[in-house]
N, CA, C and O atoms as a Tinker XYZ file with bonds, in Angstrom:
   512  protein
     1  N     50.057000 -118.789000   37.972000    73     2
     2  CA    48.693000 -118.940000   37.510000    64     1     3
     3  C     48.235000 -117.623000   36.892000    63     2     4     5
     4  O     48.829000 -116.616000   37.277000    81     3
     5  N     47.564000 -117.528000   36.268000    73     3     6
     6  CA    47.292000 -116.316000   34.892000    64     5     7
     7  C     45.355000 -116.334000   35.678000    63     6     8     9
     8  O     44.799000 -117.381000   36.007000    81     7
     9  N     44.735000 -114.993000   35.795000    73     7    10
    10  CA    43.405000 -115.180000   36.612000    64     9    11
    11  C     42.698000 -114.614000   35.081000    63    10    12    13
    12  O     43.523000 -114.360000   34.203000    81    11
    13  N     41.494000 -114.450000   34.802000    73    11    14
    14  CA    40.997000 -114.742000   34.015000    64    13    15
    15  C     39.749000 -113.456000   34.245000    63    14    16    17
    16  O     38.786000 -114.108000   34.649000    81    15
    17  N     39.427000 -112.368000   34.201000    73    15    18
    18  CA    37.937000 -111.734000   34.187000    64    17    19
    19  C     37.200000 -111.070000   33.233000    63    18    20    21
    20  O     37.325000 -111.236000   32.019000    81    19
    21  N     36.309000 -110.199000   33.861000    73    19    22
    22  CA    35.385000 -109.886000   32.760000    64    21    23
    23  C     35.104000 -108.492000   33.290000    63    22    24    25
    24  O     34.284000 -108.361000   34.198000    81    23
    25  N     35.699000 -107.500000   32.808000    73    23    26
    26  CA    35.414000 -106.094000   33.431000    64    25    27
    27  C     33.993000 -105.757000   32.395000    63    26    28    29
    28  O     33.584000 -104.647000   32.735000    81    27
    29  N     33.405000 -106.138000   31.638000    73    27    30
    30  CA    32.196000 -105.264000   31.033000    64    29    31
    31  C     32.118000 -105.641000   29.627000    63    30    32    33
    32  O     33.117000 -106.037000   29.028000    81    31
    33  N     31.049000 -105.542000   29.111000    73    31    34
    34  CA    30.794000 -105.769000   27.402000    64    33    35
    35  C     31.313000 -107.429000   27.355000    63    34    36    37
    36  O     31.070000 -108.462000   27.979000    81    35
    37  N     32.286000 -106.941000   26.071000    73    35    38
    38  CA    32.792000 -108.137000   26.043000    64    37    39
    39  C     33.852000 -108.419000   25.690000    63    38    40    41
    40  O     34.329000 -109.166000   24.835000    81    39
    41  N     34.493000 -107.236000   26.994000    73    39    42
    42  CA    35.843000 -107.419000   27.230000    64    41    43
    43  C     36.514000 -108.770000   28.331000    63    42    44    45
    44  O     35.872000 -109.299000   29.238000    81    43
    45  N     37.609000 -109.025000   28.030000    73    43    46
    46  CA    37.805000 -110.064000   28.878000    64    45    47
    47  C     39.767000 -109.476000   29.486000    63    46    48    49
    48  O     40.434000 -108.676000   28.830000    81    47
    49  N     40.089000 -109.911000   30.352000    73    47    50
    50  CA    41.147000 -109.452000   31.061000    64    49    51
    51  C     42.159000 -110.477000   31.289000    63    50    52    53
    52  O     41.611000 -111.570000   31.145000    81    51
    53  N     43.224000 -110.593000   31.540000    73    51    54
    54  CA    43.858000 -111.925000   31.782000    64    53    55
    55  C     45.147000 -111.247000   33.055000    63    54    56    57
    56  O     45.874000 -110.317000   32.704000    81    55
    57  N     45.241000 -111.714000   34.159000    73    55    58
    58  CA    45.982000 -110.929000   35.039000    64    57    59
    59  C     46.921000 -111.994000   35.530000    63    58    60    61
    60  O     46.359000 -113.085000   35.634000    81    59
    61  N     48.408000 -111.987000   35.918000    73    59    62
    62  CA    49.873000 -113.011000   36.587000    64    61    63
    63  C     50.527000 -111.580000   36.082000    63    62    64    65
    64  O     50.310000 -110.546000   35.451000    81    63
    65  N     51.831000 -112.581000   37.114000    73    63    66
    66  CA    53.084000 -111.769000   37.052000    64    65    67
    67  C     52.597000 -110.121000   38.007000    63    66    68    69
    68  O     53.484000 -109.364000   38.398000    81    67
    69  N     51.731000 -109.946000   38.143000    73    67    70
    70  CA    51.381000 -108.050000   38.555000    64    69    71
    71  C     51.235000 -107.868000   37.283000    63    70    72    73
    72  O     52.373000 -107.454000   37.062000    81    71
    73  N     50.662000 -107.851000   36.147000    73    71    74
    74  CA    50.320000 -107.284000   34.604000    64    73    75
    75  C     48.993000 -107.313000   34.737000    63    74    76    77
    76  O     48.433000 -107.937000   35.639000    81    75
    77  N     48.500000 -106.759000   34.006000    73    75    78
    78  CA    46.933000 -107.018000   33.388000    64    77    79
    79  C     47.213000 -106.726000   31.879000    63    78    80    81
    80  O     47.797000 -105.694000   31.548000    81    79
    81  N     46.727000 -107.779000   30.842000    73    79    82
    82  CA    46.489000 -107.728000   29.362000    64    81    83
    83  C     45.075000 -107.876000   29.507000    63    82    84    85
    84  O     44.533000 -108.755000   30.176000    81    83
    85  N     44.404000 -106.831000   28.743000    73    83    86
    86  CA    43.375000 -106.184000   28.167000    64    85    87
    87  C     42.950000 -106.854000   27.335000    63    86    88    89
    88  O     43.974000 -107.260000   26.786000    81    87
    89  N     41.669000 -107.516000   26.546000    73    87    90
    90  CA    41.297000 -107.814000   25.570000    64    89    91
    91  C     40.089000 -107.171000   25.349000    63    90    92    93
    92  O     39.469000 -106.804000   26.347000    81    91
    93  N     39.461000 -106.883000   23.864000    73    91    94
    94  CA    37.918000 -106.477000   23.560000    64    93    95
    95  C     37.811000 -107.085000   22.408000    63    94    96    97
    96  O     38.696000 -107.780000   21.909000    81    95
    97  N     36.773000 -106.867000   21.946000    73    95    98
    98  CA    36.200000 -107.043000   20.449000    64    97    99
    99  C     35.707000 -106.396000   19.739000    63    98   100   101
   100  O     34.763000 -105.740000   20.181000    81    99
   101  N     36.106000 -106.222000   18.159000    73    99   102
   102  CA    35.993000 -105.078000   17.149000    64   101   103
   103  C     34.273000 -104.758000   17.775000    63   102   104   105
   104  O     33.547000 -105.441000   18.498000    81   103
   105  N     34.093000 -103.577000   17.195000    73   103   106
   106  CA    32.928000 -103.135000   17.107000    64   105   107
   107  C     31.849000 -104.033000   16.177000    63   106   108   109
   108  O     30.659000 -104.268000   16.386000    81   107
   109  N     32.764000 -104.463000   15.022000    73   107   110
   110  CA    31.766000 -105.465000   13.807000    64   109   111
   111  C     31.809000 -107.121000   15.093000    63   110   112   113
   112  O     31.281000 -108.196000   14.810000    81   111
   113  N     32.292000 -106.934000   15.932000    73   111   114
   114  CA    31.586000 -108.092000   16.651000    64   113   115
   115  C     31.173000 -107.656000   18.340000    63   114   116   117
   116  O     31.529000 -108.122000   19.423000    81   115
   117  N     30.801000 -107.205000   18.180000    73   115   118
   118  CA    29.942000 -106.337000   19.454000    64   117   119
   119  C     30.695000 -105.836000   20.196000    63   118   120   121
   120  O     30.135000 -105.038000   20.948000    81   119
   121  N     32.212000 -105.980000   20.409000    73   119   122
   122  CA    32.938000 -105.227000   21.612000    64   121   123
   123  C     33.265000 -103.366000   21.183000    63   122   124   125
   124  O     32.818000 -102.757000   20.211000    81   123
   125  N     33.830000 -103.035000   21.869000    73   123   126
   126  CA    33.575000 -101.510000   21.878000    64   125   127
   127  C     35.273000 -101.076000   21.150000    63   126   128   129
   128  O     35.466000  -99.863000   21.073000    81   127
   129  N     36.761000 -102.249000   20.502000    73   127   130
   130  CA    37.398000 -101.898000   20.546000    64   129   131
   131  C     38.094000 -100.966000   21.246000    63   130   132   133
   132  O     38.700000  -99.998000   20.788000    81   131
   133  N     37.958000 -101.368000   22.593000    73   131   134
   134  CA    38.905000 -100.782000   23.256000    64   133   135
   135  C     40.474000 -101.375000   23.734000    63   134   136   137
   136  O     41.377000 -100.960000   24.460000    81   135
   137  N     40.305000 -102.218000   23.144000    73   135   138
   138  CA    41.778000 -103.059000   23.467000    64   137   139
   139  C     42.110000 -104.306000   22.190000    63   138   140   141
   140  O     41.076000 -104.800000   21.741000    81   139
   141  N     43.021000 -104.680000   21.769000    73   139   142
   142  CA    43.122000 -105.856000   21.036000    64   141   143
   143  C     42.138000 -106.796000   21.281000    63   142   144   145
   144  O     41.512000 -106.764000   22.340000    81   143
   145  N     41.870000 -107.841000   20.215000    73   143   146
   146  CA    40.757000 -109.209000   20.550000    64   145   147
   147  C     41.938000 -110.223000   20.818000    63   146   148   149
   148  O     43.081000 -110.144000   20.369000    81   147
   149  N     41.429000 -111.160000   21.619000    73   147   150
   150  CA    42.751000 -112.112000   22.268000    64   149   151
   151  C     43.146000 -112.920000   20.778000    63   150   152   153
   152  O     44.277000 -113.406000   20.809000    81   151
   153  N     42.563000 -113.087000   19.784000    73   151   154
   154  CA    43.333000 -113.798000   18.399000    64   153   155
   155  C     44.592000 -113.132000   18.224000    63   154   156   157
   156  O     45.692000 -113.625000   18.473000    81   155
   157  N     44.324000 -111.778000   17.701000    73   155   158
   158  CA    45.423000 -110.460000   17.819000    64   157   159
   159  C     46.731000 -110.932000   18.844000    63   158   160   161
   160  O     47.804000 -111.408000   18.472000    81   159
   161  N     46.409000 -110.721000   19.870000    73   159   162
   162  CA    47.554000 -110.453000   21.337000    64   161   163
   163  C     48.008000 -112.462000   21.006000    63   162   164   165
   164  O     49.196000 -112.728000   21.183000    81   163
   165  N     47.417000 -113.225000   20.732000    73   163   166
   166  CA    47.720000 -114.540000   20.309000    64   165   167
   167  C     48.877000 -114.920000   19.147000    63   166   168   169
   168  O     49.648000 -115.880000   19.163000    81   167
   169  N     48.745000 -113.806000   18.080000    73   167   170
   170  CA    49.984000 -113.588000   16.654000    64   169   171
   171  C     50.649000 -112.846000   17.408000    63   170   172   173
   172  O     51.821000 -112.914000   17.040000    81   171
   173  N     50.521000 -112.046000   18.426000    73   171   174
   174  CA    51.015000 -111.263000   18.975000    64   173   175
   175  C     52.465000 -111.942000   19.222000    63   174   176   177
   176  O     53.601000 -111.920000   18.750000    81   175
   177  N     51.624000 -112.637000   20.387000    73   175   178
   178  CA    52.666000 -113.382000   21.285000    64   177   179
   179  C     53.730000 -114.567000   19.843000    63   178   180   181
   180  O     54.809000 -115.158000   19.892000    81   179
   181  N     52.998000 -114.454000   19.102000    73   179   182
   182  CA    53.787000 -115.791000   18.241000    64   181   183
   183  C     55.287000 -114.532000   17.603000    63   182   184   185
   184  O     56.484000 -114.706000   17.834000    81   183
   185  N     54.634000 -113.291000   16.757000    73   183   186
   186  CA    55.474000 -112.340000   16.554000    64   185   187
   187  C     56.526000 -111.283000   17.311000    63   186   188   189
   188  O     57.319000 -110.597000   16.666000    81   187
   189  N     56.438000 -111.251000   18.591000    73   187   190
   190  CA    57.340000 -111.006000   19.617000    64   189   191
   191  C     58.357000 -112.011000   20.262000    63   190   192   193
   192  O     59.462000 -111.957000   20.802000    81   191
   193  N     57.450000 -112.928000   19.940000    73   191   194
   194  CA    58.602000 -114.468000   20.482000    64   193   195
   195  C     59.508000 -114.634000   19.740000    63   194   196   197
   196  O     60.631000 -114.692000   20.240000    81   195
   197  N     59.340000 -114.784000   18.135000    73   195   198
   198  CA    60.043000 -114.821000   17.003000    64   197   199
   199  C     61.301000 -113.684000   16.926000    63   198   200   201
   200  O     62.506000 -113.904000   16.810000    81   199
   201  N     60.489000 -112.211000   17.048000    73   199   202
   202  CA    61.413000 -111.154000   17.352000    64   201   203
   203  C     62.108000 -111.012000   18.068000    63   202   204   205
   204  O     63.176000 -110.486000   17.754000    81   203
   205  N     61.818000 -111.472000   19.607000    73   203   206
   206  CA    62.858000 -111.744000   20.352000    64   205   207
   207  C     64.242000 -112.325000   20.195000    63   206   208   209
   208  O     65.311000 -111.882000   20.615000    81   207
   209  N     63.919000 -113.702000   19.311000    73   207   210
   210  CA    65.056000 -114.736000   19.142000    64   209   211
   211  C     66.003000 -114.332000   18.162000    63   210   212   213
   212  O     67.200000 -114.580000   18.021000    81   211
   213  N     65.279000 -113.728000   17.591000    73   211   214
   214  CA    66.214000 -112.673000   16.219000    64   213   215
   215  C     66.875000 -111.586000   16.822000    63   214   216   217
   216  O     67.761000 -111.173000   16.073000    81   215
   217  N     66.813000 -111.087000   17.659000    73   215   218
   218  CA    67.239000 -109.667000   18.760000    64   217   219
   219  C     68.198000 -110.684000   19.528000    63   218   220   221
   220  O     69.367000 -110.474000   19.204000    81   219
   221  N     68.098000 -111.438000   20.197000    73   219   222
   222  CA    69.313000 -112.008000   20.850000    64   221   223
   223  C     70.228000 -112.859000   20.178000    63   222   224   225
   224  O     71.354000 -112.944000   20.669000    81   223
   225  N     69.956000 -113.541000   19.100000    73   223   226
   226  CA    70.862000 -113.444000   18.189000    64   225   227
   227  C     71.694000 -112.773000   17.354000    63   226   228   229
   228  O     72.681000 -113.229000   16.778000    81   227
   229  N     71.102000 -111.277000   17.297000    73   227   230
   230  CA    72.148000 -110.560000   16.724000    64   229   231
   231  C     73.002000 -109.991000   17.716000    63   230   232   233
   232  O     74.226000 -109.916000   17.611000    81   231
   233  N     72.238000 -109.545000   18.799000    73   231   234
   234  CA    72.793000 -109.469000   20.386000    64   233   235
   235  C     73.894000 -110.264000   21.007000    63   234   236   237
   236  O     74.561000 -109.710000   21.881000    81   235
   237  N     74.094000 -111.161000   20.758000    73   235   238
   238  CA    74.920000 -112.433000   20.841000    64   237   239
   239  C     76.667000 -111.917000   20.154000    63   238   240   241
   240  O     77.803000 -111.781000   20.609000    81   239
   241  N     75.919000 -111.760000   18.733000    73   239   242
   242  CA    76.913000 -111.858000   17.826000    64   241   243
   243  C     77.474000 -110.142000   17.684000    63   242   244   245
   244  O     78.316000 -109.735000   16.883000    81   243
   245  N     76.946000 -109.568000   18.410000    73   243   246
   246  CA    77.273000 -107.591000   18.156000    64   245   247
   247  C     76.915000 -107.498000   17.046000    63   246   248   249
   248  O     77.689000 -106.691000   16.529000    81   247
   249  N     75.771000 -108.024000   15.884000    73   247   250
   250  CA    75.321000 -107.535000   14.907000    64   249   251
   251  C     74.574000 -106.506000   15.412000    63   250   252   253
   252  O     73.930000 -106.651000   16.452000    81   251
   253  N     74.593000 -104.981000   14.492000    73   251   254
   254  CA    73.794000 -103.941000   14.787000    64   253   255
   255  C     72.285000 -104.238000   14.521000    63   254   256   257
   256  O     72.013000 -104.823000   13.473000    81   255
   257  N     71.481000 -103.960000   15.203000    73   255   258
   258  CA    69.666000 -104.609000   14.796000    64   257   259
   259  C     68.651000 -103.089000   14.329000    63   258   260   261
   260  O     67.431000 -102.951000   14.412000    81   259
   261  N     69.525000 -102.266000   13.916000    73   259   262
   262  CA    69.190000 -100.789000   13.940000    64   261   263
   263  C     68.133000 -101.178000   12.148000    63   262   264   265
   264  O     68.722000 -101.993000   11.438000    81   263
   265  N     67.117000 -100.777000   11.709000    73   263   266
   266  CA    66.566000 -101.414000   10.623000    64   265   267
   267  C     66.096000 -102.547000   10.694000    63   266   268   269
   268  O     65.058000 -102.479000   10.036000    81   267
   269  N     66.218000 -103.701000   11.135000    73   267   270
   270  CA    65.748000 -105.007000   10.646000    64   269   271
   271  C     64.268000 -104.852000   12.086000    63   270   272   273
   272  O     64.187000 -104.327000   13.196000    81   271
   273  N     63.128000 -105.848000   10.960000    73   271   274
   274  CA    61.963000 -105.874000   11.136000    64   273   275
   275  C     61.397000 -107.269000   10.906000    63   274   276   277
   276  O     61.874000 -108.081000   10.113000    81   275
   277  N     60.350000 -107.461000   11.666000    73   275   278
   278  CA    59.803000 -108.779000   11.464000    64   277   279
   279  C     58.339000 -108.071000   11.403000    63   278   280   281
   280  O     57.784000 -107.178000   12.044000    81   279
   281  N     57.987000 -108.926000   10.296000    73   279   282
   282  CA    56.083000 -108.670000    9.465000    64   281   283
   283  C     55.547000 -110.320000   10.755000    63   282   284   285
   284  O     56.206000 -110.997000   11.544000    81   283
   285  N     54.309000 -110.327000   10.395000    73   283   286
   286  CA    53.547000 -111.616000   10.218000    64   285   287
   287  C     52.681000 -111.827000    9.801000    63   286   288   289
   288  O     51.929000 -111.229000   10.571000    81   287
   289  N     51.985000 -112.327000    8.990000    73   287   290
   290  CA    51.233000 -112.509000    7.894000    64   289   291
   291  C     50.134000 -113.677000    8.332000    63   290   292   293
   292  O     50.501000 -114.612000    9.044000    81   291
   293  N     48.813000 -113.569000    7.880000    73   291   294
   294  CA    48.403000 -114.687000    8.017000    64   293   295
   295  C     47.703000 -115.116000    6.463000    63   294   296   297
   296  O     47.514000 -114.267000    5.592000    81   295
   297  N     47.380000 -116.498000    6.298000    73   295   298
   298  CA    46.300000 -116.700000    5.529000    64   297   299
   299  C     45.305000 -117.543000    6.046000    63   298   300   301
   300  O     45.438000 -118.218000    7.067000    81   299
   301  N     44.016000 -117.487000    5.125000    73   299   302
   302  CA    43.167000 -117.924000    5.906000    64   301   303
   303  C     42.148000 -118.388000    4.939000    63   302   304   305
   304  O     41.871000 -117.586000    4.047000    81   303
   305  N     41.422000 -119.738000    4.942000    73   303   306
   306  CA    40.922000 -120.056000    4.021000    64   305   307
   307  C     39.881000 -119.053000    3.765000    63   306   308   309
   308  O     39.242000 -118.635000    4.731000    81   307
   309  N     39.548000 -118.474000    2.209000    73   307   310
   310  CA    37.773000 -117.933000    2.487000    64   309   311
   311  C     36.647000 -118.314000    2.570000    63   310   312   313
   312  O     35.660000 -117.582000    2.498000    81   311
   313  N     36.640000 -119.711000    2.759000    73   311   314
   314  CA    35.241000 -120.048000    3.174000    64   313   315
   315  C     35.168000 -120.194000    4.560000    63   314   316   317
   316  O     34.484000 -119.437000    5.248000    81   315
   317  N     35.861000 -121.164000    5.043000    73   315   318
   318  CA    35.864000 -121.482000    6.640000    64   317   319
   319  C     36.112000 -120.281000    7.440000    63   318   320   321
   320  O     35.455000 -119.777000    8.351000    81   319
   321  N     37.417000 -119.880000    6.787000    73   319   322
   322  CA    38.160000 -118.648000    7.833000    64   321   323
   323  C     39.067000 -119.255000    9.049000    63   322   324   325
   324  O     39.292000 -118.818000   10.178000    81   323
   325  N     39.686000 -120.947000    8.078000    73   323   326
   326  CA    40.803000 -121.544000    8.935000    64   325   327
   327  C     41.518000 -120.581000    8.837000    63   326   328   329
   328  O     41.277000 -119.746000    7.965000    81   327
   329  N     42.514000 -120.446000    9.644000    73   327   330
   330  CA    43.729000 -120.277000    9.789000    64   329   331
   331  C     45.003000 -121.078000    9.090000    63   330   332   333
   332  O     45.640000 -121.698000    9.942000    81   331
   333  N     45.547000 -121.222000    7.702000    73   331   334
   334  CA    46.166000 -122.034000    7.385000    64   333   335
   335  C     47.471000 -121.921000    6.846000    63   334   336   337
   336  O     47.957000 -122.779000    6.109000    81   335
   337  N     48.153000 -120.701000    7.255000    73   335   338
   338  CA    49.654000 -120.587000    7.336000    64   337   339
   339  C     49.244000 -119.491000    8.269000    63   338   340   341
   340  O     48.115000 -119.135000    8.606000    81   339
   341  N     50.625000 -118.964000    8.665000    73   339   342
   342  CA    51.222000 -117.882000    9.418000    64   341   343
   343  C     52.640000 -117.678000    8.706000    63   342   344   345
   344  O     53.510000 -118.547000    8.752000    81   343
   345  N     52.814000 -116.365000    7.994000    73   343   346
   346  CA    54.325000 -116.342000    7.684000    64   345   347
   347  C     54.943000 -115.303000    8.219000    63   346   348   349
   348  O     54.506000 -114.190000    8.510000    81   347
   349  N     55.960000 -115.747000    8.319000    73   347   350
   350  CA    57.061000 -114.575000    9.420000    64   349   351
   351  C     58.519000 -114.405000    8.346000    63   350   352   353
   352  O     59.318000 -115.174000    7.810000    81   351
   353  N     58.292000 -112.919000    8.421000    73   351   354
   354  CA    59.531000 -112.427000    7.557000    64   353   355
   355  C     60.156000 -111.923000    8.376000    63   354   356   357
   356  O     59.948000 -111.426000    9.482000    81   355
   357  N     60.788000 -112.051000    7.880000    73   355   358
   358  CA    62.844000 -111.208000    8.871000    64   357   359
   359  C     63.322000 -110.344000    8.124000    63   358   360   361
   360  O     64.125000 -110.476000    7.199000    81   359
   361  N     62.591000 -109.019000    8.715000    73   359   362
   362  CA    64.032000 -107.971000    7.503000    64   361   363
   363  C     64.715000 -107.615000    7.883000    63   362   364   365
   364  O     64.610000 -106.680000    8.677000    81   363
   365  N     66.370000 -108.412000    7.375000    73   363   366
   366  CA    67.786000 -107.962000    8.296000    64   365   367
   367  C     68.109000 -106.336000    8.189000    63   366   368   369
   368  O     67.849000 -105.396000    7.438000    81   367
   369  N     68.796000 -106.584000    9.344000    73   367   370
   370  CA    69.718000 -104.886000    9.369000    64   369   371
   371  C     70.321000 -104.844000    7.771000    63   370   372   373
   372  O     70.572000 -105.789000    7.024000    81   371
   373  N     70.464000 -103.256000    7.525000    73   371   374
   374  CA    71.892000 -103.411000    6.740000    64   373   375
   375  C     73.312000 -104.391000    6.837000    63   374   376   377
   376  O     73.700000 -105.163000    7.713000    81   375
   377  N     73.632000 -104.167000    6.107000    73   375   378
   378  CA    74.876000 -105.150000    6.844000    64   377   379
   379  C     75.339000 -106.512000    7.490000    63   378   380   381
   380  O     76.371000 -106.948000    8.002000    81   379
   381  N     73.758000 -107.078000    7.147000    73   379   382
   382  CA    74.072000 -107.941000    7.894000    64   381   383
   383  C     75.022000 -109.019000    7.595000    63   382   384   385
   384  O     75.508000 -109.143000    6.470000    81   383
   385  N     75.302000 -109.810000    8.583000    73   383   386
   386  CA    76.705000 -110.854000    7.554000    64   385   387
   387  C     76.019000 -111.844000    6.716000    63   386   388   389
   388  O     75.110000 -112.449000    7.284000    81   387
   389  N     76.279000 -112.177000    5.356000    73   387   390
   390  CA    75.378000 -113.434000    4.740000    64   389   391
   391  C     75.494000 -114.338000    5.312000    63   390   392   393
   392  O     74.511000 -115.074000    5.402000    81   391
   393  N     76.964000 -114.779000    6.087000    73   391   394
   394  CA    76.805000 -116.332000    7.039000    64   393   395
   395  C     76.047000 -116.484000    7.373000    63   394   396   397
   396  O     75.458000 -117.535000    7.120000    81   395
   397  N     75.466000 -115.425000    8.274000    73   395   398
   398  CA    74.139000 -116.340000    9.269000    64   397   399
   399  C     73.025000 -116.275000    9.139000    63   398   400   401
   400  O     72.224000 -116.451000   10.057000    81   399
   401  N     72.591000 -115.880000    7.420000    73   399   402
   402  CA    71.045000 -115.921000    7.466000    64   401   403
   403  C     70.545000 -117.128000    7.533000    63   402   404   405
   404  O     69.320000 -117.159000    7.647000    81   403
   405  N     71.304000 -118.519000    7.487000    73   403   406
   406  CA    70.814000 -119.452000    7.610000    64   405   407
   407  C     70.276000 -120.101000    9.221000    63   406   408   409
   408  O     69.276000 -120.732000    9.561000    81   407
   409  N     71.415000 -119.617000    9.921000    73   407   410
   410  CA    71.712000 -119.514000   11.456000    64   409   411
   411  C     70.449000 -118.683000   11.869000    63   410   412   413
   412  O     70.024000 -119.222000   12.891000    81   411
   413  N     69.555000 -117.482000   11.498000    73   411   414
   414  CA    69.099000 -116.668000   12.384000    64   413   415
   415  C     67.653000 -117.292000   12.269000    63   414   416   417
   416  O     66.755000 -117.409000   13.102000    81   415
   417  N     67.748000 -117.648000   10.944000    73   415   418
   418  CA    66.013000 -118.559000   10.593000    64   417   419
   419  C     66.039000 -119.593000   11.570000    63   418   420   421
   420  O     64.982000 -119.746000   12.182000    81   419
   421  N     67.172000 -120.485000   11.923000    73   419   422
   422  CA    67.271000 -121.598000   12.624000    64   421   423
   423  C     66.815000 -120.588000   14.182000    63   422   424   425
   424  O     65.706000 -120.673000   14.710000    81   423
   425  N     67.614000 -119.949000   14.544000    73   423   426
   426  CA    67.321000 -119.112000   15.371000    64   425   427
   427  C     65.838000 -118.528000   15.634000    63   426   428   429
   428  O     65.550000 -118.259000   16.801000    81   427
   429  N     65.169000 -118.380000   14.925000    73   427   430
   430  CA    64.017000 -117.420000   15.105000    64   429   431
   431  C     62.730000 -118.494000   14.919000    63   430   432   433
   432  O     61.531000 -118.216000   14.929000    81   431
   433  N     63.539000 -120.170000   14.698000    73   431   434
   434  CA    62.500000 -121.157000   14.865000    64   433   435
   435  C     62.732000 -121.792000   16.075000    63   434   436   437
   436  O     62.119000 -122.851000   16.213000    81   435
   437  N     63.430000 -121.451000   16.968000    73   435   438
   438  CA    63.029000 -122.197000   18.295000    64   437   439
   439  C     62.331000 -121.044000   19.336000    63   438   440   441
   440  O     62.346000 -121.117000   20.564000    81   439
   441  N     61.838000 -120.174000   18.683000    73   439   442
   442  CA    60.538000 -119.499000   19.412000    64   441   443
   443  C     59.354000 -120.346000   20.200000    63   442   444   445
   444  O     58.520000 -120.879000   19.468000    81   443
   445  N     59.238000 -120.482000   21.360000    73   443   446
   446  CA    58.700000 -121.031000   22.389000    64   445   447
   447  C     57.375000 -120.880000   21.812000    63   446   448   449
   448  O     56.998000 -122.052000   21.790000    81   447
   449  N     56.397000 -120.159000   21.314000    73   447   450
   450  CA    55.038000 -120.043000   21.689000    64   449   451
   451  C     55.058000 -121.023000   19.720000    63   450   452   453
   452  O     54.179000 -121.836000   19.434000    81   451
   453  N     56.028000 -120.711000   18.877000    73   451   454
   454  CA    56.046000 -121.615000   17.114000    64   453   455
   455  C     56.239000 -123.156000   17.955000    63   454   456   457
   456  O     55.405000 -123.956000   17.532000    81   455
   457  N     56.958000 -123.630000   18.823000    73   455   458
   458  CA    57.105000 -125.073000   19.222000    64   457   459
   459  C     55.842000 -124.968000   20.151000    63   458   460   461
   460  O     55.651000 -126.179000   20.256000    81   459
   461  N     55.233000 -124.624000   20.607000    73   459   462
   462  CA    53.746000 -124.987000   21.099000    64   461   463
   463  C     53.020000 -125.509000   20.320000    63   462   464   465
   464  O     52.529000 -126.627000   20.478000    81   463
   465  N     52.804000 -124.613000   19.146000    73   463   466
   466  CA    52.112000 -124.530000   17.762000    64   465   467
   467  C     52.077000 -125.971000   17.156000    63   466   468   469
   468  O     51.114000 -126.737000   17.118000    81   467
   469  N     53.508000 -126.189000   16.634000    73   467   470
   470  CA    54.062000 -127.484000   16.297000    64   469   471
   471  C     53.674000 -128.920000   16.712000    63   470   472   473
   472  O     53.363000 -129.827000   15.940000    81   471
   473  N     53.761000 -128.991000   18.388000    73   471   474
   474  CA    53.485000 -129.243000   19.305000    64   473   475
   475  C     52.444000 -129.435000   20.438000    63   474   476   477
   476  O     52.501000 -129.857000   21.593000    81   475
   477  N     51.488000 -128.960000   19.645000    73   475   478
   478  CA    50.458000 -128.420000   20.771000    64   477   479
   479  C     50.196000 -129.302000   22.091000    63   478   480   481
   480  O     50.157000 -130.528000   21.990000    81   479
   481  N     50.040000 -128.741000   23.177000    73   479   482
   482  CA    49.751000 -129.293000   24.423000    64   481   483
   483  C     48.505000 -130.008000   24.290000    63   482   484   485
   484  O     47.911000 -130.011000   23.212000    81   483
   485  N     48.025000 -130.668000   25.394000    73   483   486
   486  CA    46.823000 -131.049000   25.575000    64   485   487
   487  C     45.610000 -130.137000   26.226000    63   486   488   489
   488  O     45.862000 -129.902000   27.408000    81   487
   489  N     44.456000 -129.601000   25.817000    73   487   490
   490  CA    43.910000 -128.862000   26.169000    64   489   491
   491  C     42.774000 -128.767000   27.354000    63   490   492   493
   492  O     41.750000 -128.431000   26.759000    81   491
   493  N     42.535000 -128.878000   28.475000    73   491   494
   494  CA    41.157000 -129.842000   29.054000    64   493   495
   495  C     40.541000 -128.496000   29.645000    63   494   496   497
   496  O     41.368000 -127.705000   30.099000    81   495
   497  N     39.173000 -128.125000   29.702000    73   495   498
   498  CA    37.955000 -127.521000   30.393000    64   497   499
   499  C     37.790000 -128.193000   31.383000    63   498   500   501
   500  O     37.995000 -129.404000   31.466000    81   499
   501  N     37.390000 -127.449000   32.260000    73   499   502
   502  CA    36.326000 -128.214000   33.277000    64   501   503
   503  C     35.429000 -127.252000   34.444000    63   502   504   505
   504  O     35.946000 -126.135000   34.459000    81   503
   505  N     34.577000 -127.307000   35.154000    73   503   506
   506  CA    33.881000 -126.608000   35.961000    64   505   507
   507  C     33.813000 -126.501000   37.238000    63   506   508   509
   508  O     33.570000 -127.643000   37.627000    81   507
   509  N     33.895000 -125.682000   38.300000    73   507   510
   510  CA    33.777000 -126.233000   39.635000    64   509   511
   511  C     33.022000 -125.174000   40.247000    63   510   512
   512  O     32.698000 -125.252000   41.432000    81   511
């Protein structure tokens, strides 16, 4: 279970595992930036998941991962301010072998938090 608080302003905290992740809000929306806003730590989690799967895939294969980088990008409509792509680039190591750039994309799409996305759970509130 993940606990949920509110140390001050309008920061918010999220605590499991023994961790605490930090959240705030920019100054242009009243928080004091003292920590990421949970949207942020949210691409976050989508761009570390991705990176991960690309790291144990080259890990796998003894490809060197010394250079290669993953961006993430968003766009976003300008009126609404949907959210309406997310793109994720892969910049391979040197060297890498051409076989498996097809393999590592396949790879770096079964990222757990992109099949949520895909997928989304069911969401429910409630009060007690």
């Amino acid at each position: 279970m993940m606990e949920i608080s509110f140390p001050g302003g309008v920061a918010v905290d999220a605590s499991f595992r023994g961790f605490t992740v930090s959240t705030d809000q920019p100054e242009s929306s009243g928080g004091a930036n003292s920590a990421p806003a949970p949207f942020e730590l949210f691409l976050a989690s989508l761009g570390t998941c991705a990176g991960f799967y690309a790291l144990r895939f080259c890990q796998q294969r003894q490809i060197a991962t010394e250079g290669m980088r993953l961006t993430l990008d968003t766009l976003r409509d300008p009126e609404s301010k949907h959210l309406d792509q997310v793109q994720i680039v892969l910049q391979l190591p040197a060297g890498f072998p051409e076989k498996y750039r097809a393999s590592i994309v396949r790879a770096v799409d079964q990222c757990a938090v992109k099949k949520v996305l895909v997928d989304p759970p069911q969401i429910s509130v409630e009060t007690r």
